[in-house]
C-alpha positions in Angstrom: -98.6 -53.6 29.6 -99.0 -52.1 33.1 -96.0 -52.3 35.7 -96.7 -54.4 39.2 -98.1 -52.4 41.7 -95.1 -51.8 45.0 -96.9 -52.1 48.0 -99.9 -53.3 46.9 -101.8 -55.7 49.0 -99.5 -56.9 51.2 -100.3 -58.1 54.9 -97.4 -58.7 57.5 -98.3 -60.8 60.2 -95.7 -60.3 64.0 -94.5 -64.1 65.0 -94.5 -64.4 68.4 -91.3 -66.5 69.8 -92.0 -67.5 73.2 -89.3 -66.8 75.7 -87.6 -70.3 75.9 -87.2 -69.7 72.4 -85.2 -66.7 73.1 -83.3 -68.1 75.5 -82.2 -71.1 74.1 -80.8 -68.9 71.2 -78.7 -67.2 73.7 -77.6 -70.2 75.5 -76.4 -71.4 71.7 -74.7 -68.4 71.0 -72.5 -68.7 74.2 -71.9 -72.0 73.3 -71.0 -71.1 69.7 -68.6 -68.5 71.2 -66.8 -70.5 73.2 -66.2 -73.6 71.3 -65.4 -71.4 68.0 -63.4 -68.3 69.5 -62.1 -68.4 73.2 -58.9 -69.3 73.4 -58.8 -68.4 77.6 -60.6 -65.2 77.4 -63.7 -66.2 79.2 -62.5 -70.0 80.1 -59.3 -69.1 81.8 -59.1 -71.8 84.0 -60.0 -74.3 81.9 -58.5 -73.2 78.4 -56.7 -75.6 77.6 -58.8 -78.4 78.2 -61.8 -76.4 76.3 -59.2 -75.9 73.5 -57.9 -79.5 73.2 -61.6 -81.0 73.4 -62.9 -78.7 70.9 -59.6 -78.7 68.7 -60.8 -81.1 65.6 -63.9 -79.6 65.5 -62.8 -76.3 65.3 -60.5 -77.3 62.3 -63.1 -78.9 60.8 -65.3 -76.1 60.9 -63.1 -74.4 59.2 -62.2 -71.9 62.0 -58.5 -71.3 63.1 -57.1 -72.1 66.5 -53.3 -71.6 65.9 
């Protein structure tokens, strides 16, 4: 009984992800930001309204507003 080789023939192939792609991550991560965590950080002027309009969904996220 002979033990599998490590690093044998293995072959890694580089995706390419086109710069919308990139992009559009970063725009979601923004977004992610400031409907889960700002509470009038980066939104100052419009806190409260950001905070009210994302309140249910933050509960039901499960991430804490109060």
């Amino acid at each position: 009984m002979t033990a599998p080789s490590v690093g044998g023939d293995v072959t890694t192939t580089a995706i390419r992800v086109p710069l919308v792609g990139w992009l559009l991550a970063a725009v979601a991560a923004v977004v992610i930001y400031l409907v889960a965590q700002d509470n009038g950080l980066v939104l100052a002027g419009a806190a409260e309204f950001v905070h009210e309009f994302t309140h249910d969904g933050r509960h039901a996220l499960g991430v804490p507003c109060h």
